[in-house]
PAGU-616527 format. One record per residue (C-alpha): chain; z, x negated, y negated; residue in one letter. Coordinates in Angstrom, 2 decimals, decimal comma. Last residue first. Layout:
<nodes>
<'A'; <Z; X; Y>; 'a'>
...
</nodes>
This chain:
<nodes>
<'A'; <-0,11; 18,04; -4,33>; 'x'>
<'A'; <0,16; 14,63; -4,83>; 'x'>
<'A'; <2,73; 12,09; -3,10>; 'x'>
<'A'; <3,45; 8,57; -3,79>; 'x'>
<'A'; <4,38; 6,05; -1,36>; 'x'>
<'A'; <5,65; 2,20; -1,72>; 'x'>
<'A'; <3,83; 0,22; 0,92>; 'x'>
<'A'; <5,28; -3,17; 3,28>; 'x'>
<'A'; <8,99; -2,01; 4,08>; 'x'>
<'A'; <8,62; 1,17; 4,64>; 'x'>
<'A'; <7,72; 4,61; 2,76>; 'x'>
<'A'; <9,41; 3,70; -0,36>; 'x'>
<'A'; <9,32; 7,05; -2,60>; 'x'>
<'A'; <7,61; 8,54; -5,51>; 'x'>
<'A'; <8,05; 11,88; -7,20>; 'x'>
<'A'; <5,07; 13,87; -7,48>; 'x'>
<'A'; <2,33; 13,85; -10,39>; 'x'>
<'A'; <-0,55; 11,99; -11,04>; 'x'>
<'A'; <-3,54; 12,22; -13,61>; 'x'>
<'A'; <-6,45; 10,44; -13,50>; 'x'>
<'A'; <-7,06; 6,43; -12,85>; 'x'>
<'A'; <-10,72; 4,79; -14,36>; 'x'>
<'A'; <-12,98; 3,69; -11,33>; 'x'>
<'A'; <-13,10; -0,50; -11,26>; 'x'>
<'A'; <-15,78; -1,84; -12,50>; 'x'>
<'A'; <-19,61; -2,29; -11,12>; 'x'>
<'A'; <-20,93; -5,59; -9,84>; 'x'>
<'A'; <-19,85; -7,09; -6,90>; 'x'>
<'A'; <-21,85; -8,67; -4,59>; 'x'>
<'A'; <-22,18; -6,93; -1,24>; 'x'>
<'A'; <-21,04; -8,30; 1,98>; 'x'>
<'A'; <-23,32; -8,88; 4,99>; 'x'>
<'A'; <-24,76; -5,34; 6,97>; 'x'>
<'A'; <-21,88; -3,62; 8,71>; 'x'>
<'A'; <-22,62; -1,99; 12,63>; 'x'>
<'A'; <-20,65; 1,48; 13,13>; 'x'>
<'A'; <-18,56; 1,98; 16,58>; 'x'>
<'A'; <-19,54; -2,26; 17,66>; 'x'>
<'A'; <-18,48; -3,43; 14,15>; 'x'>
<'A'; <-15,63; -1,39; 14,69>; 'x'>
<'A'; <-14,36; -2,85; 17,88>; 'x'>
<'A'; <-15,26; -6,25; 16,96>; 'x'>
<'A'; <-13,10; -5,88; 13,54>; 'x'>
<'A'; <-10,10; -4,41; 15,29>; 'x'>
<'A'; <-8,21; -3,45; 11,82>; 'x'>
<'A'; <-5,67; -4,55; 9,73>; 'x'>
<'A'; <-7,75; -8,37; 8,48>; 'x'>
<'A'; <-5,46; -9,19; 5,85>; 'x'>
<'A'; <-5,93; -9,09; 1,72>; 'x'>
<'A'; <-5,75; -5,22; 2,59>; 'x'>
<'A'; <-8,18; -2,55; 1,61>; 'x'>
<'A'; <-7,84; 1,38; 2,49>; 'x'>
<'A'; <-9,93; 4,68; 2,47>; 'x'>
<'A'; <-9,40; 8,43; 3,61>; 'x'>
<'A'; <-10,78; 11,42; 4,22>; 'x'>
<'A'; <-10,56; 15,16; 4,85>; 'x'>
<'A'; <-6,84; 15,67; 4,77>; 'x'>
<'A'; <-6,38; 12,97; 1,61>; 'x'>
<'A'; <-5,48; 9,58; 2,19>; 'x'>
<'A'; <-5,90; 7,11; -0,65>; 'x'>
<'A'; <-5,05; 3,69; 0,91>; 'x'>
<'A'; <-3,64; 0,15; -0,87>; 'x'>
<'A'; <-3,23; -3,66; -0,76>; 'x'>
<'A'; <-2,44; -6,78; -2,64>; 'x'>
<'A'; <-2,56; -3,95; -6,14>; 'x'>
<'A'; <-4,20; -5,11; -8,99>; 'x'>
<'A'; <-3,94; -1,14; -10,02>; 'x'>
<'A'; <-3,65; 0,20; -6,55>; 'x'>
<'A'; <-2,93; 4,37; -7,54>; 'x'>
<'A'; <-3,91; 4,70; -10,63>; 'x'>
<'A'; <-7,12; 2,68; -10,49>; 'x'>
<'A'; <-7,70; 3,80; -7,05>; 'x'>
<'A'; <-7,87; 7,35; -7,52>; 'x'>
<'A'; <-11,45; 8,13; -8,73>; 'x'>
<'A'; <-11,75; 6,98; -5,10>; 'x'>
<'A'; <-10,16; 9,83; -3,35>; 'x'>
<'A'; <-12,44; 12,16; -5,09>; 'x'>
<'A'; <-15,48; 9,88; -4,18>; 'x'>
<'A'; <-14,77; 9,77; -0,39>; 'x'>
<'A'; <-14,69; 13,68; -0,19>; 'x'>
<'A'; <-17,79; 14,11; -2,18>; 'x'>
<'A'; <-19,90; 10,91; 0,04>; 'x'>
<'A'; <-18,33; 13,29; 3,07>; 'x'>
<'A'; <-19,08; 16,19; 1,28>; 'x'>
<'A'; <-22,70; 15,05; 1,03>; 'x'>
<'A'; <-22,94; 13,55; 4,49>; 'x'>
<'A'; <-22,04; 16,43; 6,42>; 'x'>
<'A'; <-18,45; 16,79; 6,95>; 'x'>
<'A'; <-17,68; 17,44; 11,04>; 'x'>
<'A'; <-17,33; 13,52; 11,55>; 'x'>
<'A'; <-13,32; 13,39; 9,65>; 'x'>
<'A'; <-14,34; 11,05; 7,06>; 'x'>
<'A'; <-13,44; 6,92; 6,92>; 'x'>
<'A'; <-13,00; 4,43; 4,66>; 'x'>
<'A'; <-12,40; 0,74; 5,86>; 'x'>
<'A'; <-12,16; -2,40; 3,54>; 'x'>
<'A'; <-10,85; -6,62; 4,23>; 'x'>
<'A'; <-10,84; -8,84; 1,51>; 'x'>
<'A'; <-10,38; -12,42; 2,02>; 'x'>
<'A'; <-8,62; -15,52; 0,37>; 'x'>
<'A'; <-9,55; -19,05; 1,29>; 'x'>
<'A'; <-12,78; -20,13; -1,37>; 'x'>
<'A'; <-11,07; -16,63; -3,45>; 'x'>
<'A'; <-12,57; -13,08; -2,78>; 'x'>
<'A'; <-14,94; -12,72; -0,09>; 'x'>
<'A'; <-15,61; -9,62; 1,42>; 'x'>
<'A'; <-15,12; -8,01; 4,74>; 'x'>
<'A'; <-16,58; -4,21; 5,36>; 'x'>
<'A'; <-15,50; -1,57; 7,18>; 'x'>
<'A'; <-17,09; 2,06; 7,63>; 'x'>
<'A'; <-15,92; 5,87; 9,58>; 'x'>
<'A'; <-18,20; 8,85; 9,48>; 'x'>
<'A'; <-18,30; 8,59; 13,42>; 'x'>
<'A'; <-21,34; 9,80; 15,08>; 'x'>
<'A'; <-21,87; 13,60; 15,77>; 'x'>
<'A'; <-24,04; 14,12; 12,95>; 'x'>
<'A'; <-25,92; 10,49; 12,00>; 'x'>
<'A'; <-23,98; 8,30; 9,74>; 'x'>
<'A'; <-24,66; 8,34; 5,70>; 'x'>
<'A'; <-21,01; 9,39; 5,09>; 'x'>
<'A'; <-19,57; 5,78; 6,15>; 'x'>
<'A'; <-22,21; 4,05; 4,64>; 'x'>
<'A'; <-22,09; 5,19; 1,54>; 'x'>
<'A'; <-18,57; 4,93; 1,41>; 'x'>
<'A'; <-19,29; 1,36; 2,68>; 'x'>
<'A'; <-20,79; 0,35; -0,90>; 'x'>
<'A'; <-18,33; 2,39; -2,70>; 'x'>
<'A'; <-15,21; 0,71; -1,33>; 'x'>
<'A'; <-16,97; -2,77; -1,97>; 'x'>
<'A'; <-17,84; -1,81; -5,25>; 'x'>
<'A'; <-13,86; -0,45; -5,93>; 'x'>
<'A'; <-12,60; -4,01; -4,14>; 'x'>
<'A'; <-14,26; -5,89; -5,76>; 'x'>
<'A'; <-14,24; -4,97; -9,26>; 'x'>
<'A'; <-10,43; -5,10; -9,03>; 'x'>
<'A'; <-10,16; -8,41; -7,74>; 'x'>
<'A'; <-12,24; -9,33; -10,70>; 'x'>
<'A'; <-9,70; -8,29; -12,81>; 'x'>
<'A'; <-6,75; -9,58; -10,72>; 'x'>
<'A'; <-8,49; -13,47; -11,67>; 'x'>
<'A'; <-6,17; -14,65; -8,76>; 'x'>
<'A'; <-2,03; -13,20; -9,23>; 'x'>
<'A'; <-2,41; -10,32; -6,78>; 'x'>
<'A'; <0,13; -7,64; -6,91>; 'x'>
<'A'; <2,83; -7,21; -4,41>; 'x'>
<'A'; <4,72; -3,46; -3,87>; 'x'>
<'A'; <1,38; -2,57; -1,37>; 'x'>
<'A'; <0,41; 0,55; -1,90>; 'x'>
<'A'; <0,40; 3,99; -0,54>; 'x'>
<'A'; <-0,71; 7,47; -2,04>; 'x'>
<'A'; <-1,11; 10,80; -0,54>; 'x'>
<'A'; <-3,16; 13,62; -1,76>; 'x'>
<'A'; <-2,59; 17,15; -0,52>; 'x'>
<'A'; <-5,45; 19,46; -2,00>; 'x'>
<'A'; <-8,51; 17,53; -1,42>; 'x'>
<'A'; <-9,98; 19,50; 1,45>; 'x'>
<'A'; <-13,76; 18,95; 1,98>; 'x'>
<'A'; <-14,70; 21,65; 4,78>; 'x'>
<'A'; <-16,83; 21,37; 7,95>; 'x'>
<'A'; <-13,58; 22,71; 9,94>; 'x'>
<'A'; <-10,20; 24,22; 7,78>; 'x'>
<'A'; <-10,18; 27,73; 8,98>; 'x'>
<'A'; <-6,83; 29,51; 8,41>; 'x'>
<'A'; <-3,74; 29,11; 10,34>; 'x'>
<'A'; <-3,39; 25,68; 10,23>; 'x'>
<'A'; <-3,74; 22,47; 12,38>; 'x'>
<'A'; <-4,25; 19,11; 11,99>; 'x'>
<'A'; <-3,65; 15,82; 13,59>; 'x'>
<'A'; <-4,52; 12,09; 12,33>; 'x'>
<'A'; <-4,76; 9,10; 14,40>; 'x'>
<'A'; <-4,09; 5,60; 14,52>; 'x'>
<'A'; <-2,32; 4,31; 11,41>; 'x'>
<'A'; <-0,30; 7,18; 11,91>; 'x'>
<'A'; <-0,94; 10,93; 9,56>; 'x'>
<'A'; <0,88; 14,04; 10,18>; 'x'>
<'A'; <-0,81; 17,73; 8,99>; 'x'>
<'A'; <0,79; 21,14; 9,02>; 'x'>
<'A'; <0,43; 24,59; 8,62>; 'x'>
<'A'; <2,19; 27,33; 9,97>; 'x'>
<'A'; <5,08; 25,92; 9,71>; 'x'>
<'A'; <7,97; 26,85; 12,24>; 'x'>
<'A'; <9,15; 23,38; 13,42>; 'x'>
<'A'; <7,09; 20,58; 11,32>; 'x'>
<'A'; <8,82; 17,14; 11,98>; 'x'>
<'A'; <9,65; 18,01; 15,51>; 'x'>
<'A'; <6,51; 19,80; 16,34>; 'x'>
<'A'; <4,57; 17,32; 14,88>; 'x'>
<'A'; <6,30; 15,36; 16,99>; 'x'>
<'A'; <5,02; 16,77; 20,22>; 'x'>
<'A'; <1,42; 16,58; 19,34>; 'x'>
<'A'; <1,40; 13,83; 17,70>; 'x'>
<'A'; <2,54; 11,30; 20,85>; 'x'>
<'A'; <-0,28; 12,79; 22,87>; 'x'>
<'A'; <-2,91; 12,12; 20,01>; 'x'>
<'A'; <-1,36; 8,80; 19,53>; 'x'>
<'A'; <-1,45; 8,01; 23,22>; 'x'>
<'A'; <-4,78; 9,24; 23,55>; 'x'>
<'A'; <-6,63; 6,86; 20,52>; 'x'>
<'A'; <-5,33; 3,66; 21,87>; 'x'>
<'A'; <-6,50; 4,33; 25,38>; 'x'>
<'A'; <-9,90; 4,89; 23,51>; 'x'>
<'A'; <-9,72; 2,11; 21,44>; 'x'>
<'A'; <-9,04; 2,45; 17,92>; 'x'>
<'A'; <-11,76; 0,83; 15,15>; 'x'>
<'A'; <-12,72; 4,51; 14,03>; 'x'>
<'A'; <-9,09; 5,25; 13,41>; 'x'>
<'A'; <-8,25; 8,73; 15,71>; 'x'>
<'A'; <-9,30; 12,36; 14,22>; 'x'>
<'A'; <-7,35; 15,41; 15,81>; 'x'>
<'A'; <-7,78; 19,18; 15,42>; 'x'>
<'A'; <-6,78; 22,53; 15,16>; 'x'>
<'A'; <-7,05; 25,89; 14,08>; 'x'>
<'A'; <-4,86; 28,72; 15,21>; 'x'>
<'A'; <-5,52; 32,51; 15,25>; 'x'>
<'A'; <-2,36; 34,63; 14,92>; 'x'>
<'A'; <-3,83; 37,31; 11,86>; 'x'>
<'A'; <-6,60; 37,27; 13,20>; 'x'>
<'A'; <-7,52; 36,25; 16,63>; 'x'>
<'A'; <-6,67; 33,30; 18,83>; 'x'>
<'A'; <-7,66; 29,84; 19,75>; 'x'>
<'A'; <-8,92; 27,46; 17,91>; 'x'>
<'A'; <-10,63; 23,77; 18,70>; 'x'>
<'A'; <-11,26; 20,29; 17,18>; 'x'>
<'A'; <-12,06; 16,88; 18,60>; 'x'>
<'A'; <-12,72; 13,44; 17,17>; 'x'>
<'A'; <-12,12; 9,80; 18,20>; 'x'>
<'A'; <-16,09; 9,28; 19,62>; 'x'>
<'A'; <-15,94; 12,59; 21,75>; 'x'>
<'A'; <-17,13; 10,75; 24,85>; 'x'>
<'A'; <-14,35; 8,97; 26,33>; 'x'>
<'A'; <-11,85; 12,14; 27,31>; 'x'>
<'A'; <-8,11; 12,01; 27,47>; 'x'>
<'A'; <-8,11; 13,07; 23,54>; 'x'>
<'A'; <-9,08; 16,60; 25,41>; 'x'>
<'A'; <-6,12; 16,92; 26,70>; 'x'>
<'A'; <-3,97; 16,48; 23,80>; 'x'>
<'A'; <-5,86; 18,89; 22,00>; 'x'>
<'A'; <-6,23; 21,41; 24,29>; 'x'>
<'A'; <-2,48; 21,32; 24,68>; 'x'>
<'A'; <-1,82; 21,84; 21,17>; 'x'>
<'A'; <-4,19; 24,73; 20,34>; 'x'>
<'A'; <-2,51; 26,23; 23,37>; 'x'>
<'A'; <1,48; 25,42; 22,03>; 'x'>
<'A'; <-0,41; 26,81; 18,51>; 'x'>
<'A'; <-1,88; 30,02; 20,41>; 'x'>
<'A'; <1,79; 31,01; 21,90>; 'x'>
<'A'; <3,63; 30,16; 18,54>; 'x'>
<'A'; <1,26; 32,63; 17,22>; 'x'>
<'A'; <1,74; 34,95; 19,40>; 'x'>
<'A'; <6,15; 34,80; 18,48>; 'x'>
<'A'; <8,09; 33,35; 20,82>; 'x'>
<'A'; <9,87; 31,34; 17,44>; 'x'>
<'A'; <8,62; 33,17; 14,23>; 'x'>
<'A'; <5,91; 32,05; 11,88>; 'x'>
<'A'; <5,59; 30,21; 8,62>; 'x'>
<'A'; <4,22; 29,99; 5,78>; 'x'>
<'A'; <5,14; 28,31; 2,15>; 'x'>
<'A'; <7,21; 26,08; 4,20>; 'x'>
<'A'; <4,57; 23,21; 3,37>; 'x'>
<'A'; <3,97; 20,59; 6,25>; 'x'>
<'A'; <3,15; 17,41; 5,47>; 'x'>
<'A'; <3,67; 14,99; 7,52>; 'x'>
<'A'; <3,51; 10,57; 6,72>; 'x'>
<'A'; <2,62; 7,09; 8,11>; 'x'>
<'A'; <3,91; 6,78; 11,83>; 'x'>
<'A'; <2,81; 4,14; 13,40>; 'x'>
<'A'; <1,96; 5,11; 16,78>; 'x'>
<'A'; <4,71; 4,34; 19,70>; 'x'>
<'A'; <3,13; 1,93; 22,16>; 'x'>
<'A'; <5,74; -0,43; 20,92>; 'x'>
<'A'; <9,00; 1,72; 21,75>; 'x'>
<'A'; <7,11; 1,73; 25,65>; 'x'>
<'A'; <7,01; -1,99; 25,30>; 'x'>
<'A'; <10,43; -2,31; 23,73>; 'x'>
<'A'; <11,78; -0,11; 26,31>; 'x'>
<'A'; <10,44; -1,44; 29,55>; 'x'>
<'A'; <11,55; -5,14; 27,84>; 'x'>
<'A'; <15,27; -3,63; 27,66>; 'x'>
<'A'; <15,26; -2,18; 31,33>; 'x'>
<'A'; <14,27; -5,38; 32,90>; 'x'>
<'A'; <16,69; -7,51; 30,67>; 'x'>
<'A'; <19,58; -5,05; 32,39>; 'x'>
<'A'; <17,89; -5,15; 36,29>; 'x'>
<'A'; <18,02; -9,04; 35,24>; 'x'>
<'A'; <21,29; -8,93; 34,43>; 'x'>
<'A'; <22,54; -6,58; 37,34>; 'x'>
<'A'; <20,53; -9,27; 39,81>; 'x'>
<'A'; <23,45; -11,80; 38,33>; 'x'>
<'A'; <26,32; -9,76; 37,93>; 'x'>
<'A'; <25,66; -9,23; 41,91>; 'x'>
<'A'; <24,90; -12,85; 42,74>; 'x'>
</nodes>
């Protein structure tokens, strides 16, 4: 009876820690250059750890639609910060990956003063210099899927850059204060699918949103070339397409509504330069880095 209830206290323990190991965010990528950085006890230490705080407090609220941003200091220790969930993320969804950033950040980014990690759920920022309402294209990060597609790959192509640029358009046309965020389903085979979401941190106006979405854009042909799936993520904005449905598609047709797929008609946008040294970020994307 004893070895028995010290089993199931045992299997117990285990499924607590695969569920709490599941409500982990995916983590994606950091970048934190060590071209700054501060000193440990130092003020601005002090204004990051408050920059921080706010931050994951204020995820704990329900009507900030996934966004928040705040800073805290004075020159030369002032501290910007902020934190942009997926559109498509519940709210629930949306705190724990805030909360979870804001301690590993600190982990993956120790003394920089700058420094930006990217899940699949959330984003969060924070720098010593001024960063809100501003395009920021300077740290480009690339991930595709290592399978092509084998269908007509041409017209693949066209679809997925005119579907991309039909939601962009979307995305950066929303109303201040409402998420810059799009999705859109298209067909692309009789059983195949393609399945689209850009998003723009909600501070842009529409203009360097649209701005912001085309730079990462003019990317796609180098970076997802007949590619099964891909994302462009830049600090200011992001896209991605999938041949699977990766987001909650009631949950984001309820944050922005989609009109009915487009037909495609424009190619492709031609690749530009690259440079960076490529890696395999996990099992499903290789990764490329631009800086």
């Amino acid at each position: 009876m004893v070895s028995l209830k010290l089993s199931t206290i045992l299997l117990s323990l285990l499924s607590l820690a695969i569920i709490t190991q599941a409500q982990d965010p995916t983590f994606l990528y950091n970048y934190c250059p060590n071209t700054t950085t501060y000193t440990r006890n130092s003020t601005y230490q002090a204004n990051l750890n408050l920059v921080l705080s706010s931050l994951s407090s204020n995820a704990t609220r329900n009507n900030i639609n996934g966004f928040y941003n705040v800073s805290v200091g004075q020159a030369p220790d002032v501290v910007y910060g902020m934190f942009l969930c997926r559109g498509d993320v519940s709210d629930s969804v949306c705190r724990s990956c805030v909360t979870f950033a804001t301690k590993d950040v600190l982990e993956k980014c120790p003394i920089e003063k700058l420094a930006i990690i990217w899940y699949d759920e959330c984003q969060l920022r924070y720098s010593n210099r001024n960063f809100f309402s501003t395009v920021d294209q300077d740290f480009t990060l690339f991930m595709m899927s290592p399978n092509n597609v084998t269908v007509d790959p041409d017209r693949f192509n066209q679809l997925v850059a005119t579907t991309l640029n039909n939601i962009s358009t979307r995305a950066a046309s929303a109303p201040s204060g409402a998420k810059k965020f799009a999705v859109q389903q298209a067909n692309y085979t009789g059983v195949q699918k393609l399945y689209t979401l850009v998003q723009c941190s909600p501070d842009l106006s529409t203009s360097d949103c649209r701005r912001c979405l085309e730079g990462a854009l003019s990317n796609l042909g180098t970076c997802c070339n007949r590619k099964q799936g891909g994302r462009v993520i830049v600090p200011s904005c992001n896209f991605r397409y999938e041949v699977y449905e990766f987001y909650n598609a009631t949950a984001a047709v309820e944050a922005v509504p989609a009109p009915p797929p487009a037909t495609p008609s424009p190619p492709p946008p031609s690749g530009s330069k690259t440079s960076g040294k490529g890696k395999v970020d996990n099992a499903l994307f290789n990764c490329l880095v631009v800086i």
